[in-house]
C-alpha positions in Angstrom: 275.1 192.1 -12.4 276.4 189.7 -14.8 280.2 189.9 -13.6 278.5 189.3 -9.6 276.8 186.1 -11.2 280.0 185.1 -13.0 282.2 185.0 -10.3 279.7 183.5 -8.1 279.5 180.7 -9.9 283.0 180.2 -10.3 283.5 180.7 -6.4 280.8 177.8 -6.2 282.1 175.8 -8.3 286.1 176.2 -6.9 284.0 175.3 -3.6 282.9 172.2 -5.7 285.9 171.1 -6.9 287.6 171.2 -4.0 285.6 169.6 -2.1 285.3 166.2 -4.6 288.4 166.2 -4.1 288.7 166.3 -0.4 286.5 163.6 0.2 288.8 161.3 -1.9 292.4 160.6 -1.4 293.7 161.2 -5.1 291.7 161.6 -8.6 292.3 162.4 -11.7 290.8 165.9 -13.7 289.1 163.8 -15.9 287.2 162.1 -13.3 286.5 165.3 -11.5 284.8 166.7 -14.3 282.7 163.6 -14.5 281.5 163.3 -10.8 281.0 167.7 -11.1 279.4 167.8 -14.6 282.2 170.5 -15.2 283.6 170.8 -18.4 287.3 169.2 -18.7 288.7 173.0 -19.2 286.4 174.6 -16.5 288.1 171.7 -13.9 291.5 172.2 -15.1 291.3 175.9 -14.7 290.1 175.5 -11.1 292.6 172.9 -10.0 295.4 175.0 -11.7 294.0 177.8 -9.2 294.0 175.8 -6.2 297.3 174.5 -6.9 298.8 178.4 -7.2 297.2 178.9 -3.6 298.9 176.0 -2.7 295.8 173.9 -1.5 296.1 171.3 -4.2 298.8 169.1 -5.2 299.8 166.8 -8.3 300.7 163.1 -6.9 302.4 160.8 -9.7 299.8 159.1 -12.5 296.9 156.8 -12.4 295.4 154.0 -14.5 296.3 154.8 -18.0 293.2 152.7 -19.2 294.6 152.5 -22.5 295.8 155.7 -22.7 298.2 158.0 -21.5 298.1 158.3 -17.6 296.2 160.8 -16.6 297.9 163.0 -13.4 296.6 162.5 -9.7 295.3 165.6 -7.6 294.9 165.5 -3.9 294.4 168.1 -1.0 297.6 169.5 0.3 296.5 169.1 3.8 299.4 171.0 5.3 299.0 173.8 2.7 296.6 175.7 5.5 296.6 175.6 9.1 294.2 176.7 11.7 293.8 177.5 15.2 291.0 176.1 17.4 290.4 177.0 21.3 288.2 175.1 23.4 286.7 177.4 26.5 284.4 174.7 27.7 286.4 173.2 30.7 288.4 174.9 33.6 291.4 174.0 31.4 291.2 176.1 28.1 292.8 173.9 25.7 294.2 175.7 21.8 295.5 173.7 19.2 297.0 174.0 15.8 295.1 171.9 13.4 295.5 171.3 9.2 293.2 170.5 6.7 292.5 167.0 7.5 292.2 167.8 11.5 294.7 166.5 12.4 296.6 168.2 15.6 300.3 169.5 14.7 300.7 171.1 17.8 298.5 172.2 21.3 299.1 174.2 23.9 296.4 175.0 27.3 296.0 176.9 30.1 294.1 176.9 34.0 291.3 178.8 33.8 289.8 178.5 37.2 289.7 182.1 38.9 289.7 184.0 35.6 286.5 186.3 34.9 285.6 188.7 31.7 288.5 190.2 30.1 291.1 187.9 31.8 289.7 185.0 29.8 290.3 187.4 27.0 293.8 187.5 27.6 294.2 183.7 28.1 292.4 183.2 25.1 295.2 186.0 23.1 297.9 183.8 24.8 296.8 180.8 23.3 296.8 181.9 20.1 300.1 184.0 20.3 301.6 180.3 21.2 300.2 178.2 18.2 300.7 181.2 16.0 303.6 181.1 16.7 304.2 177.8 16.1 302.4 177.5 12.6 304.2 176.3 9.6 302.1 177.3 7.1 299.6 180.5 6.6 296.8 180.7 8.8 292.7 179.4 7.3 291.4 181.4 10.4 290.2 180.9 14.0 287.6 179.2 15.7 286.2 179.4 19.1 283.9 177.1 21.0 282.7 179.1 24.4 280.0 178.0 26.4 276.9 180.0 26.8 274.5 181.7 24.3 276.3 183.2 21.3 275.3 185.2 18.2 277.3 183.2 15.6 276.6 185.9 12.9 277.8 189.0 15.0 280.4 187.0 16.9 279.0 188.2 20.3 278.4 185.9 23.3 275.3 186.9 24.9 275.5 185.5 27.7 277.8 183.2 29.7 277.1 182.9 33.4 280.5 181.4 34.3 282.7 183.2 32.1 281.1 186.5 33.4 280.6 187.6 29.4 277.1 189.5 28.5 277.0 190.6 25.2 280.4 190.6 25.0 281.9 191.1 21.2 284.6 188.9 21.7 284.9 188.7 17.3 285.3 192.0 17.3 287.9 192.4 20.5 289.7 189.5 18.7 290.0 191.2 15.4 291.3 193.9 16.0 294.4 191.7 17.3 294.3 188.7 14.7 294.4 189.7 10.5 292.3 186.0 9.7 288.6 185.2 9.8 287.1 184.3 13.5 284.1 182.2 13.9 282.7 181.7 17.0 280.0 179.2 18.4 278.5 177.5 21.3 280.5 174.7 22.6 277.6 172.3 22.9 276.5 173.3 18.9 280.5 172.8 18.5 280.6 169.0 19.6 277.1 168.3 17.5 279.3 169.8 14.1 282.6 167.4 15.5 280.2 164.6 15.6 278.5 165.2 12.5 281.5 165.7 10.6 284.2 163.5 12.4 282.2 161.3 14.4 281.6 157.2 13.9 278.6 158.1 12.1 279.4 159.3 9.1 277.6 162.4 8.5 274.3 161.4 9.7 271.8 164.1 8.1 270.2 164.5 11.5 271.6 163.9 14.9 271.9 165.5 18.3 274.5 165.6 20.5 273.7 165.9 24.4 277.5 167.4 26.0 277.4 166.7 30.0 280.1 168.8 31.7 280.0 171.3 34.4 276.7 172.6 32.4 275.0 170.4 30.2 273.6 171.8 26.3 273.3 169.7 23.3 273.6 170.7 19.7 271.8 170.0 16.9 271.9 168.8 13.3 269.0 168.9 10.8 270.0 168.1 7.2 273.7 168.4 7.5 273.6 172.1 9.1 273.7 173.0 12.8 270.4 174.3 14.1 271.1 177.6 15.7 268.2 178.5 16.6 266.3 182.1 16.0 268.1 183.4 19.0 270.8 181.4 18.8 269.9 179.0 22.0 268.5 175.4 20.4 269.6 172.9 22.6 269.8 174.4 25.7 268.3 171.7 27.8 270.2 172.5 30.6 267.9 175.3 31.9 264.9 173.2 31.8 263.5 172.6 34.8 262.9 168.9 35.8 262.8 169.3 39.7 259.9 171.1 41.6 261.1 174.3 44.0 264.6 172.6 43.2 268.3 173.6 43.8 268.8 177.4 42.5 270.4 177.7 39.4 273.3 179.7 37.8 270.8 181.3 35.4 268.6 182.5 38.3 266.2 179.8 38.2 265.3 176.8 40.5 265.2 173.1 39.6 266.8 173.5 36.6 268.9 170.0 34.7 272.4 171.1 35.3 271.8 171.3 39.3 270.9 167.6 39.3 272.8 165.7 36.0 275.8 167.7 35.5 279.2 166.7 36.6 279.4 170.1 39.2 275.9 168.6 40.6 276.9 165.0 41.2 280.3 166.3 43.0 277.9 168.1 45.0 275.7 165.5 45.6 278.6 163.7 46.5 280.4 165.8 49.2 277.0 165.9 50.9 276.6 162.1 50.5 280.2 161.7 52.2 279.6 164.7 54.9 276.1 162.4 56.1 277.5 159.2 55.6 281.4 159.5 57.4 282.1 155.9 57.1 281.1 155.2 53.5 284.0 154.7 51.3 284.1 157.6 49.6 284.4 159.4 52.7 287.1 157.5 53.9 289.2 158.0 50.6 289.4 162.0 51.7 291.0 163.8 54.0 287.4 165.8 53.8 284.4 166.0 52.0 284.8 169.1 50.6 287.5 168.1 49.0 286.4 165.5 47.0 287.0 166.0 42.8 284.8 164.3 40.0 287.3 161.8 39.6 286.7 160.7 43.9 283.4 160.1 42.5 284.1 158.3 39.9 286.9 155.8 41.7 284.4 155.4 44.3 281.5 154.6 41.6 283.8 151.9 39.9 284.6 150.6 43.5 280.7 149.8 44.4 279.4 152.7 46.4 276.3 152.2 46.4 275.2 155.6 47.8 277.4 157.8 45.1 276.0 154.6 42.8 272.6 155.8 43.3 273.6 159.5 42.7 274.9 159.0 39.9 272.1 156.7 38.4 269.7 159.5 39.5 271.6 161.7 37.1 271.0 159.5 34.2 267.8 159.4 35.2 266.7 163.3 34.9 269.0 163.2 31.6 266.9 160.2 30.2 263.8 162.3 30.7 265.0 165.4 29.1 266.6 163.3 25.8 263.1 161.9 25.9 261.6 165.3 25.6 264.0 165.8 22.9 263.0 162.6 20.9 259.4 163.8 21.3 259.7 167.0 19.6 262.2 166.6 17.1 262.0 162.7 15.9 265.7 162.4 15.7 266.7 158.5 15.5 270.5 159.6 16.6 271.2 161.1 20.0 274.7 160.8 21.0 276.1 161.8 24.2 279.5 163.3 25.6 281.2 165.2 27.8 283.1 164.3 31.1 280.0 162.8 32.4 280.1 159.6 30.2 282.8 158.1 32.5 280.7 156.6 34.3 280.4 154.1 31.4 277.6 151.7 30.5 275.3 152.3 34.0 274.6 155.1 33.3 273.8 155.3 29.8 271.4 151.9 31.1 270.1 154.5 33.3 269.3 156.6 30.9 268.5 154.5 28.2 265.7 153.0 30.9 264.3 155.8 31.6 263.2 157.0 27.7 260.5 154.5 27.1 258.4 155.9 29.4 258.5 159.4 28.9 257.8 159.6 24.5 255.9 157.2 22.4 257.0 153.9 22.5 257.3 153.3 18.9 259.5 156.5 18.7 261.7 155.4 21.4 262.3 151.9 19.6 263.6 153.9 16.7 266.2 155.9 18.5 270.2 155.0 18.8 271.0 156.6 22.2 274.9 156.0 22.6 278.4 158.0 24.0 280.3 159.8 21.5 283.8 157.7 20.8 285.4 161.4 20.1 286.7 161.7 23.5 287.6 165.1 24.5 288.0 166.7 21.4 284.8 167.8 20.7 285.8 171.4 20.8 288.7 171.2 19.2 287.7 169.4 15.9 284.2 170.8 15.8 286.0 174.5 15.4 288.1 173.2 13.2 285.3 172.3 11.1 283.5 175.2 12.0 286.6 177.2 10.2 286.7 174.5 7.1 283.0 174.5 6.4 282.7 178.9 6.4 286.4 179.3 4.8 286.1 176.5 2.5 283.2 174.5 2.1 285.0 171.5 3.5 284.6 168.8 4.5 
């Protein structure tokens, strides 16, 4: 029992060292100790063990302060890479990613048409590619899939589009790859990219609402994802806001992705054009059932007012549900993403508008509603951090 506490505590505190020095770009021992409370000889024991696993490195001399100059440590941010796949798009996107996040290399692939264990397959080709392609030894995988998933088994419960139902993807993928997989819901993905890489700074409670082909959000209480007991917090998607509405994916009717998410606005907007022949986004298509999310959105930025007013009505149904979500969990930061937030300042208005109405005024005054500035690497970066924080406690 005493050797298990003994080298728990040192695995916390290499875990804590490591980390102070992570969130700075060089110090000294002497100042680690003092920011840990370790002893001098406890710290330079540690770092000497990071720097023989070849995660640490010594970087020239600091401020003598009268003294002799004491050496500089800093993270060797190429001394681990890791692979990250994003399966939230029709394009499956992998990428190659160090200790800092930054991208060293990327690869993707189409993924409309592919069903159960051909995503499988694309998935192992992605990561065959980048590892492949990786200069130094391999932190582990990480996986961002949409759908419900079991973060602790590694099984994706269910996910309608990628035809998966209980599907043990960790598993299928271990018995391929020799490093640690972690796998998580892409929504709860682009809440951790936020958290941790985001403008924000690592606010200690925020949720992130991701509008794509479905629509999810993820959520952050106290600097840790909220999972869930069954794994499905956030999934306002499958809420129903329309009475005896359009049928679902998940079986049910009236449900928030069949009237806010980008697949429902194209559709809204191939019927739009197929009643209304001469509007202008009619005339920019040879037919209407042709017509892509980015017809919609040149014809939004040109002034149709009828896809104008479809795409308004979206914000509008997502402004009531982000006000359901302000009600219940008194969040002050809600941040939206996804492909959704194209449509630029309208519709966040739109959205923004319709909150007041639907949750307590004085709680609605309180709360930031904005678009995430991470682009479209939610997925990527939030499994990189999903690999840094499980692996190493970082960032």
């Amino acid at each position: 029992m005493k050797k298990a506490t003994r080298q728990l505590t040192k695995e916390l505190n290499l875990r804590l060292v490591l980390k102070t020095i992570y969130d700075r770009a060089e110090i000294s021992r002497a100042d680690i100790a003092r920011i840990t409370r370790l002893t001098r000889t406890t710290v330079s024991d540690l770092v000497a063990e990071w720097i023989d696993q070849g995660l640490l490195v010594e970087v020239g001399f600091g401020d003598p302060a009268g003294g002799k100059p004491p050496r500089l440590i800093r993270v060797n941010e190429d001394g681990r890479q890791l692979i990250s796949i994003d399966l939230s798009k029709d394009v499956f996107r992998g990428a190659l990613v160090n200790l800092r996040g930054k991208v060293c290399s990327q690869v993707e692939t189409p993924a409309l048409g592919l069903f159960g264990d051909e995503i499988l397959e694309a998935v192992c080709s992605l990561i065959d590619h980048l590892q492949d392609e990786a200069g130094a030894p391999l932190l582990g995988i990480g996986i961002a899939t949409p759908g419900l998933v079991d973060t602790r088994q590694g099984v994706v419960r269910k996910a309608v589009n990628l035809g998966w139902t209980n599907y043990p993807l960790r598993r299928l993928l271990e018995e391929r790859y020799s490093v640690p997989i972690y796998i998580a819901n892409d929504s709860h993905i682009a809440a951790l990219a936020e958290y941790t890489f985001g403008n924000g700074g690592q606010i200690s409670n925020l949720v992130v609402i991701k509008v794509d082909q479905g629509i999810g959000s993820g959520i952050v209480l106290s600097g840790k994802i909220h999972y869930g007991d069954g794994f499905g917090a956030g999934e306002i998607g499958h809420l129903n806001v329309v009475e005896n509405g359009r049928p679902c994916s998940c079986g049910n009717d009236g449900c928030l992705e069949t009237v806010a998410s980008t697949r429902a606005v194209v559709q809204a907007a191939r019927e739009y054009a197929q009643a209304y022949p001469d509007s202008s986004l009619a005339a920019s298509v040879a037919s209407p059932a042709e017509i892509s999310f980015d017809d919609v959105r040149e014809a939004f930025e040109k002034g149709d007012h009828g896809v104008q007013q479809i795409v308004l009505a979206a914000g509008k149904y997502l402004g009531s549900s982000i006000a359901n979500l302000i009600g219940i969990l008194d969040i002050h930061t809600l941040i939206i993403s996804g492909d959704l937030i194209a449509f630029g300042d309208p519709l966040l208005q739109a959205v923004k508008t319709e909150i007041p109405s639907k949750v307590l005024s004085t709680m609605a005054a309180e709360t930031q509603v904005a678009f995430s500035t991470l682009g479209s690497e939610h997925g990527i970066l939030g499994t990189s951090a999903l690999v840094l924080s499980n692996e190493l406690g970082l960032p």
